[in-house]
DRENTORKE-845307 format. One record per residue (C-alpha): x, y, z; residue in three letters. Coordinates in steps of 0.05 Angstrom, whole numbers, padded with zeros to 5 digits, always signed. Layout:
<atoms>
XYZALA ...
</atoms>
This chain:
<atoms>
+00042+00314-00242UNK -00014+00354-00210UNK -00008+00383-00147UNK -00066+00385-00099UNK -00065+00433-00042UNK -00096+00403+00018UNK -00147+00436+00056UNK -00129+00441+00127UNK -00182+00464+00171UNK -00162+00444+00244UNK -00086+00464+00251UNK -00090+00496+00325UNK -00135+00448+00344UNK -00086+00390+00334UNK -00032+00435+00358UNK -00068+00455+00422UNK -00088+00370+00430UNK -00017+00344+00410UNK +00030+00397+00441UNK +00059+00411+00368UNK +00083+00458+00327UNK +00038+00490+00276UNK +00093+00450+00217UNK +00073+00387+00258UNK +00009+00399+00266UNK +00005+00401+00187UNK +00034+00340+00168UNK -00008+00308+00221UNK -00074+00329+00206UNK -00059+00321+00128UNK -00031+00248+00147UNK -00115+00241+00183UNK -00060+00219+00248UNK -00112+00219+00313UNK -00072+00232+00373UNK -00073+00148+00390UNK -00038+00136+00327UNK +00004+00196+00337UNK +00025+00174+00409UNK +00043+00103+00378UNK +00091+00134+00321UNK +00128+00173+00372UNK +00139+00120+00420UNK +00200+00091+00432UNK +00163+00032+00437UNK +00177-00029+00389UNK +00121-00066+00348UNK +00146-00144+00348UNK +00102-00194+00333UNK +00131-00265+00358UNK +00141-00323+00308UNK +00089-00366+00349UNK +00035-00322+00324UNK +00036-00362+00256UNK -00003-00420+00253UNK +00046-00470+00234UNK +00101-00441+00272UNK +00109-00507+00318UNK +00107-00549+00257UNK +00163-00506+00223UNK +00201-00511+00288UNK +00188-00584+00311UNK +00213-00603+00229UNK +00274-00566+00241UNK +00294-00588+00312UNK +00289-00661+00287UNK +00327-00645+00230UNK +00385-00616+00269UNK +00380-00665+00327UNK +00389-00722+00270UNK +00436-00692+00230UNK +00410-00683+00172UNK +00423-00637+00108UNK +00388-00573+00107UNK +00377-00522+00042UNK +00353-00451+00035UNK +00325-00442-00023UNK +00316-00365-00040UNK +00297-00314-00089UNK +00342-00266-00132UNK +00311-00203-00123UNK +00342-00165-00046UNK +00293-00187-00011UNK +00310-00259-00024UNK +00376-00256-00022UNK +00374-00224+00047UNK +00328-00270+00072UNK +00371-00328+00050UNK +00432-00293+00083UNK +00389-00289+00152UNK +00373-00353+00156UNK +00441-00374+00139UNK +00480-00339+00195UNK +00425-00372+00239UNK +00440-00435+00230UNK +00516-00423+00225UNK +00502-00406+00296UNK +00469-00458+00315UNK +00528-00500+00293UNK +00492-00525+00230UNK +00524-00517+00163UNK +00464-00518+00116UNK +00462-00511+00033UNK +00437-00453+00001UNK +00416-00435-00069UNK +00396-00365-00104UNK +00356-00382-00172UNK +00373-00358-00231UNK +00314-00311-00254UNK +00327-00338-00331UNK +00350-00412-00322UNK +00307-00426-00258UNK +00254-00380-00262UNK +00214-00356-00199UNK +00208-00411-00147UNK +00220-00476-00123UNK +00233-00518-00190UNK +00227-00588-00201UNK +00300-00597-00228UNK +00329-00563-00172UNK +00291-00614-00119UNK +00314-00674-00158UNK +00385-00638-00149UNK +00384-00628-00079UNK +00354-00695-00061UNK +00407-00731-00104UNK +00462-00684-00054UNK +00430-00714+00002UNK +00388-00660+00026UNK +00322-00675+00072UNK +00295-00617+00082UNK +00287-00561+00035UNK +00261-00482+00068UNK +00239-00431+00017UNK +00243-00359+00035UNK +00202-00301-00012UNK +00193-00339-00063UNK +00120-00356-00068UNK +00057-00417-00043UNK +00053-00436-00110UNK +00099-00491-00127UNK +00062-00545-00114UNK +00096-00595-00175UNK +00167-00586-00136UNK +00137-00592-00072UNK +00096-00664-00098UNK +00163-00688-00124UNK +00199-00669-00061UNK +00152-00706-00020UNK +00156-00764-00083UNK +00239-00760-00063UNK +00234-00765+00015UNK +00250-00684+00020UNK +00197-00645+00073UNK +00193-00577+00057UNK +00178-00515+00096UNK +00150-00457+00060UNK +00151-00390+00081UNK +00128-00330+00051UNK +00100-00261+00044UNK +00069-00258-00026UNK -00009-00243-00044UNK -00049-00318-00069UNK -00126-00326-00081UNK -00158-00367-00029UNK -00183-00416-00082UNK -00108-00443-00108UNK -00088-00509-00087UNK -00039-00502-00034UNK +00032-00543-00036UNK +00034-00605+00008UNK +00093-00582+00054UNK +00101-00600+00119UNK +00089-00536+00146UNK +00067-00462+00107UNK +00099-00401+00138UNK +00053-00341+00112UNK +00014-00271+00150UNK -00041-00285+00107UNK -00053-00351+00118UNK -00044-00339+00199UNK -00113-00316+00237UNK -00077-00300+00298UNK -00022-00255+00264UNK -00044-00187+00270UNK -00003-00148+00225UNK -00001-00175+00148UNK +00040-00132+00108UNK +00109-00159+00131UNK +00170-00191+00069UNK +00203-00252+00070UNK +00267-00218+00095UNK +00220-00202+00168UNK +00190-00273+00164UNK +00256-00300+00157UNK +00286-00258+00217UNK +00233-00288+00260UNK +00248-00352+00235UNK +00326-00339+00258UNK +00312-00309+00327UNK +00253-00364+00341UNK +00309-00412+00330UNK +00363-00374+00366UNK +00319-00354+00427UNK +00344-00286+00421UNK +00338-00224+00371UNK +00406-00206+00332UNK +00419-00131+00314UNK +00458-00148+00246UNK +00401-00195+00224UNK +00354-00141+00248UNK +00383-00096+00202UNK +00378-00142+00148UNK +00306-00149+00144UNK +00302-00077+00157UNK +00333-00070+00089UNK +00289-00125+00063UNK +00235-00084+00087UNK +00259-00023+00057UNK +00273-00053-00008UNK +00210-00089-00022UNK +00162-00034-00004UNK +00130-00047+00052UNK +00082-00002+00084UNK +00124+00034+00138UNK +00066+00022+00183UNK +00065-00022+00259UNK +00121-00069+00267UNK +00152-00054+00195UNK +00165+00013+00230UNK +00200-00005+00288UNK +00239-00056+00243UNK +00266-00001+00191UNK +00260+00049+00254UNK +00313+00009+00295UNK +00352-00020+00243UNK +00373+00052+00218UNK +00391+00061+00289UNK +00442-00006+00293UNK +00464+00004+00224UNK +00487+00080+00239UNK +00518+00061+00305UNK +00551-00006+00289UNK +00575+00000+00212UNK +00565-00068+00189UNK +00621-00076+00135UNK +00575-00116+00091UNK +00546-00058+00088UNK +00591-00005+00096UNK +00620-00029+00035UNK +00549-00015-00012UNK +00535+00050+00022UNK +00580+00100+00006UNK +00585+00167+00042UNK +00533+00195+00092UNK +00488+00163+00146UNK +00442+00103+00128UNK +00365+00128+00117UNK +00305+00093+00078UNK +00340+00143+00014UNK +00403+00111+00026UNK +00376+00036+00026UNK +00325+00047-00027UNK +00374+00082-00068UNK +00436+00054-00056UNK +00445-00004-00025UNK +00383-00046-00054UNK +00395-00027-00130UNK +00472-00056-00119UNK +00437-00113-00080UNK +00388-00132-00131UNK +00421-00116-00200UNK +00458-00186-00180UNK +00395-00221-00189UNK +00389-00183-00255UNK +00461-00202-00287UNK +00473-00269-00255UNK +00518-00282-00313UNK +00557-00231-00278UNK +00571-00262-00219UNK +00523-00319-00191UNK +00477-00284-00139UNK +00498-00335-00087UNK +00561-00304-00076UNK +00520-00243-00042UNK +00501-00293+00003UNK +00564-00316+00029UNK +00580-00233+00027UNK +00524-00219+00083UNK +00551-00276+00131UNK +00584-00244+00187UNK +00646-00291+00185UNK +00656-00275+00112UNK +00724-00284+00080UNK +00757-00209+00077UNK +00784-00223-00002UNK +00716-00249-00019UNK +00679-00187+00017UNK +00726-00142-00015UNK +00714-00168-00091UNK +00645-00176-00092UNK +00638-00111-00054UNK +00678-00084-00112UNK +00635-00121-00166UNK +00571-00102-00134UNK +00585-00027-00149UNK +00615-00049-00215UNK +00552-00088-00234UNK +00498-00032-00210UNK +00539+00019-00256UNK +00530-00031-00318UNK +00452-00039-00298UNK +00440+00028-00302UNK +00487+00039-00361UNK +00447-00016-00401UNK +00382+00014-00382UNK +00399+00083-00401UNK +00410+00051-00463UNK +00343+00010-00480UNK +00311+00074-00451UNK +00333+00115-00507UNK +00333+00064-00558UNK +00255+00051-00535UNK +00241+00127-00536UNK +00255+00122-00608UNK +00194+00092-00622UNK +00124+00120-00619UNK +00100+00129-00549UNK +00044+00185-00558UNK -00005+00140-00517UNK +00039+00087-00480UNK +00106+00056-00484UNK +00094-00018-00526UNK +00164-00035-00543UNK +00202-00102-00551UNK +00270-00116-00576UNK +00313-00180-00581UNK +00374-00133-00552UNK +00338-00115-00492UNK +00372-00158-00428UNK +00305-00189-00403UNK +00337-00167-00330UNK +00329-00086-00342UNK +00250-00091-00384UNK +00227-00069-00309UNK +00271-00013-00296UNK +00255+00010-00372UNK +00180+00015-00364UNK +00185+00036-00285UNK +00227+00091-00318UNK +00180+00114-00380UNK +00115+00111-00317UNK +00150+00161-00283UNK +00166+00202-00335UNK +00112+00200-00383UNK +00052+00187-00334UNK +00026+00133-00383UNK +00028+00049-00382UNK +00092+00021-00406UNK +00103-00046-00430UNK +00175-00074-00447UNK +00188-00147-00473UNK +00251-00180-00489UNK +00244-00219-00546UNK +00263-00293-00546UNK +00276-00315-00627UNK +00284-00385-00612UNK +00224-00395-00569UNK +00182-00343-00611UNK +00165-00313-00541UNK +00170-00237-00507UNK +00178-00235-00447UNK +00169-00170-00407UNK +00145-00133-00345UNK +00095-00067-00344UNK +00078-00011-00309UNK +00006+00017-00288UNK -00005+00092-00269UNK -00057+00133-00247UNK -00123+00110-00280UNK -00089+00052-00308UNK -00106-00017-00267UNK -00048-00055-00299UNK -00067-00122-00270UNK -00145-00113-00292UNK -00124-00096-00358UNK -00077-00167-00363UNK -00137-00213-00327UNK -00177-00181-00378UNK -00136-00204-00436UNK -00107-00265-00402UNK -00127-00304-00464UNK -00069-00266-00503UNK -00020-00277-00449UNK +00019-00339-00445UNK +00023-00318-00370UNK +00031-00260-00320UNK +00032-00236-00250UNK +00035-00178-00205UNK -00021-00118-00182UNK -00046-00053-00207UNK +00017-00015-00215UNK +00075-00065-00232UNK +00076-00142-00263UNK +00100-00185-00309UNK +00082-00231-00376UNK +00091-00266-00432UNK +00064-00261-00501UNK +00080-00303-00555UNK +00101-00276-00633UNK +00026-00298-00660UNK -00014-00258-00606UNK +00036-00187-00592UNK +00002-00155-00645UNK -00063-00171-00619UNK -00032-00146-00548UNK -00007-00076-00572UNK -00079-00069-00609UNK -00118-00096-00545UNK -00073-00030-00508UNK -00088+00014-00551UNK -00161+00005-00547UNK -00165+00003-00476UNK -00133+00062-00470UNK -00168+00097-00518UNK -00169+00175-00509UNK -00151+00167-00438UNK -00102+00214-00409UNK -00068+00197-00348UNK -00038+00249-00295UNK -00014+00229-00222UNK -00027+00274-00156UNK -00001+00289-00105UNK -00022+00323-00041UNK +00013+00387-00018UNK +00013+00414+00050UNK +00016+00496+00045UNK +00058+00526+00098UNK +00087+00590+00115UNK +00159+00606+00108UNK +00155+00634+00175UNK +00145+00564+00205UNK +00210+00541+00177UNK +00259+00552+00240UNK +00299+00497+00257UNK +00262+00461+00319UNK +00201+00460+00272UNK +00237+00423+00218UNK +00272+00374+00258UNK +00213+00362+00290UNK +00188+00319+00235UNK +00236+00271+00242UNK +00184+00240+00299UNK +00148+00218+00249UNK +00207+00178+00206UNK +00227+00136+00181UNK +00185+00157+00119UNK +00166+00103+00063UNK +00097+00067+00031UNK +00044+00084+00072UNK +00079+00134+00110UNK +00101+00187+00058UNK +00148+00244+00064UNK +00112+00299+00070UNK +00114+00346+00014UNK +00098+00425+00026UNK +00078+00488-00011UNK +00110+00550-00009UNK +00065+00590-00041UNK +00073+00666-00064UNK +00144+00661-00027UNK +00184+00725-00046UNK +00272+00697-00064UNK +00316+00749-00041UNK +00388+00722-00074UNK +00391+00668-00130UNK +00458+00639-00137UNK +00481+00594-00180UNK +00522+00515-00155UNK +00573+00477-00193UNK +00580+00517-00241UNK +00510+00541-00256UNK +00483+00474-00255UNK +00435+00480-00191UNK +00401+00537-00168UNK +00403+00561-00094UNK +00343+00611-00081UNK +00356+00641-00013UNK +00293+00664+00034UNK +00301+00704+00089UNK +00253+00697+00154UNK +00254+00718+00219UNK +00291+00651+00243UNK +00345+00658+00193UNK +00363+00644+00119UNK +00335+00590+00080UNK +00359+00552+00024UNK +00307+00532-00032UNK +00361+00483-00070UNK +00334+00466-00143UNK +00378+00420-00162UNK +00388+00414-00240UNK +00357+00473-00252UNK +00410+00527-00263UNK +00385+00548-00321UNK +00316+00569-00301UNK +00352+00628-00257UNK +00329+00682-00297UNK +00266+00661-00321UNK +00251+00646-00245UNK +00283+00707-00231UNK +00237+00756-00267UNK +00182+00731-00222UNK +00152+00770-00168UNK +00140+00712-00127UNK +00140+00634-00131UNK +00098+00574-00117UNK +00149+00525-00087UNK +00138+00449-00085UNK +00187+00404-00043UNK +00216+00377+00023UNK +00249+00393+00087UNK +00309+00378+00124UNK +00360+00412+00160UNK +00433+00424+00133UNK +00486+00424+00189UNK +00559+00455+00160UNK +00617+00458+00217UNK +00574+00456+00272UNK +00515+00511+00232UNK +00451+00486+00217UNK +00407+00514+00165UNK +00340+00491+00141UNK +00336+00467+00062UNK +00279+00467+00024UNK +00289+00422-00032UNK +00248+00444-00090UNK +00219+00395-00127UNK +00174+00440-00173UNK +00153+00500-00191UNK +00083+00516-00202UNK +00039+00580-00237UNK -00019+00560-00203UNK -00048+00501-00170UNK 
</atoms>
């Protein structure tokens, strides 16, 4: 990683403008915030755009009026990553309020694939079902939606994901998509948000545990924390905190609920369903996130959720180190037949971070002579140029600059690898990352929890990170048994606490120092009523 130290050249003008604090003022002017924008974030003011803003919200609505007026069978047809799932769940509840039972299916990512499928129409129409709604799960299945309209079945799509002006569109009786709505102003929203307005466009009212759904869903598919996405995650935190859902109560764990907690937490448990279906069928999470949900069945798959999540990440520890074993001087290029095809992503997200270089994971399929795998860009590295470029290798792929997915069959995955290699070349790939230098003397408590106007914190709206540079420790102690280090600082506002977790054994390297460049966050620490302020160190540097 390599740390940038921003240039700030107008603190106590944006303090004197915005009535901040010189930490504040910081962030704000390394954030390029003018005072509009600024006034905006702290508002208590919610962004909502209505459902009517998309241009075929009265077709979506008319479609589904008739269909409850005359009775007929309804199906939600989802996704398996959180997102989907949630969004399912939303719409769900809705109608279970509206006195409709409707069917529901999560695909499963290795039987079904991604989408609406042409098996699963024929399935549904045989059941009786007239009227199929996708949520998050893509504008491209236009063979399903021909042989739903072939089968009597309407379909309503609605949807989030990027598409290229030029596709073919399905023909459903009515398209649910930002992007493909002139009049909706903000573009960047997930299927979980799209289905909420759905749900309350149907109710005629908002509801706070739905809300907090496609907060998650927000939260959990990246969204730019930006405009209404804001005020959704924003107030959601707020309801989840004061209400404690048991749904999600049950995923949490200790502490309050913040983007960490759902980005960390709850989403991983949420979507390592979709990764082990043969675990237990992702559709059982839906039932889970209905508010009426059977105790015993809320209980167990709470249960199995945590379960689950500990066997994802004990399987991709696994294929990590296994994949480490080969040679990954310039990038990671590695493919086994053991690999579960539902942890290839987590492997190569995990190498990316690591490493700083492309990573590239298949599962290999003996019987259909095919890998299948997902990747990971960096820095430098346009992963989705790179697979356009060599589309003719590919047996298909998706996704954008920093994350997608393929297949390659056995004839051309030498040819791949080779084709990586090249294109890489003698390219070395580092990430930044922008650093505001402060003084330790701003770091009293008001200051600190200041920031928290600007939360929540997420794409588009990073955490800040800070410099502490030439910062003089006066005590080192050692945590849990000399496995993290506390560096204590004293200022003129009180003690604080550098915490560098992981890193008890650097104390006395650290230690001989004179003074150290600190790299890290804020927050505040409160301990039987005593706050403190914690810096949590995420590096340290020699120089910048």
């Amino acid at each position: 990683m390599k740390y940038i130290k921003d240039t700030l050249q107008h603190t106590d003008q944006v303090m004197q403008t915005y009535h901040v604090n010189s930490l504040l003022a910081k962030v704000i002017e390394s954030k390029n915030m003018g005072l509009r924008e600024y006034e905006k974030f702290v508002s208590p003011h919610l962004i909502y755009h209505d459902f009517s803003l998309f241009s075929e919200a009265d077709l979506a609505l008319e479609r589904i009026h008739h269909a409850i007026e005359e009775h007929e069978k309804i199906a939600i047809y989802g996704d398996y990553d959180c997102d989907g799932i949630l969004s399912t769940a939303i719409l769900v509840q809705a109608f279970k309020e509206l006195g409709v039972e409707v069917g529901f299916h999560i695909p499963n990512r290795f039987t079904d694939g991604y989408g609406l499928n042409v098996k699963r129409v024929k399935q549904m129409a045989e059941k009786g079902y007239s009227l199929i709604i996708t949520v998050d799960n893509g504008i491209k299945a236009n063979e399903a939606v021909e042989e739903a309209n072939r089968l009597g079945v309407d379909v309503i799509i609605t949807d989030h994901h990027a598409f290229n002006e030029s596709d073919e569109l399905p023909d459903s009786q009515a398209i649910i998509h930002t992007k493909m709505s002139v009049d909706y102003p903000f573009k960047e929203i997930c299927g979980g948000f799209i289905a909420y307005k759905l749900a309350s466009a149907l109710l005629n009212h908002h509801d706070k545990y739905l809300y907090s759904l496609a907060a998650i869903t927000t939260v959990s598919d990246m969204m730019p924390l930006v405009d209404e996405n804001r005020s959704v995650v924003r107030r959601g935190l707020q309801f989840m905190n004061e209400e404690h859902y048991e749904a999600l109560e049950l995923l949490k764990g200790n502490g309050d609920y913040t983007t960490t907690t759902i980005g960390f937490t709850i989403a991983p448990k949420i979507n390592s369903f979709g990764r082990l279906p043969e675990q237990i069928h992702p559709n059982n999470l839906v039932k889970y996130f209905l508010k009426e949900a059977d105790p015993r069945l809320r209980k167990a798959v709470g249960k199995k959720a945590i379960e689950i999540n500990g066997l994802r990440q004990a399987m991709t520890t696994k294929a990590y180190n296994e994949a480490l074993k080969e040679a990954h001087d310039k990038c990671m290029f590695y493919a086994s037949s053991e690999i579960h095809e539902g942890i290839v992503g987590l492997v190569a997200g995990k190498y990316a971070r690591e490493f700083e270089r492309p990573a590239f994971v298949m599962h290999y399929d003996a019987k259909k002579h095919l890998y299948k795998g997902s990747a990971r860009g960096v820095n430098g590295f346009n992963l989705y140029d790179f697979l356009t470029q060599n589309a003719s290798l590919l047996e298909g792929f998706g996704g954008h600059a920093l994350a997608g997915g393929f297949s390659v069959s056995e004839e051309h995955f030498d040819d791949l690898r080779l084709a990586l290699l090249e294109h890489i070349g003698d390219k070395t790939f580092r990430n930044e990352e922008l650093v505001i230098p402060i003084d330790k003397e701003e770091l009293s408590i008001p200051a600190v929890a200041s920031l928290d106007l600007l939360e929540p914190f997420g794409q588009s709206n990073e955490a800040p990170i800070f410099l502490l540079e030439d910062v003089h420790i006066d005590e080192y102690r050692l945590l849990s048994e000399g496995k993290h280090l506390r560096m204590n600082i004293n200022t003129s506002h009180g003690e604080v606490a550098a915490l560098y977790f992981g890193q008890g054994k650097q104390r006395d390297s650290l230690a001989s120092q004179d003074k150290l460049n600190l790299i890290g966050s804020l927050s505040i620490n409160e301990f039987r009523g005593d706050k403190t302020v914690n810096f949590i160190v995420k590096d340290v540097v020699t120089n910048l």
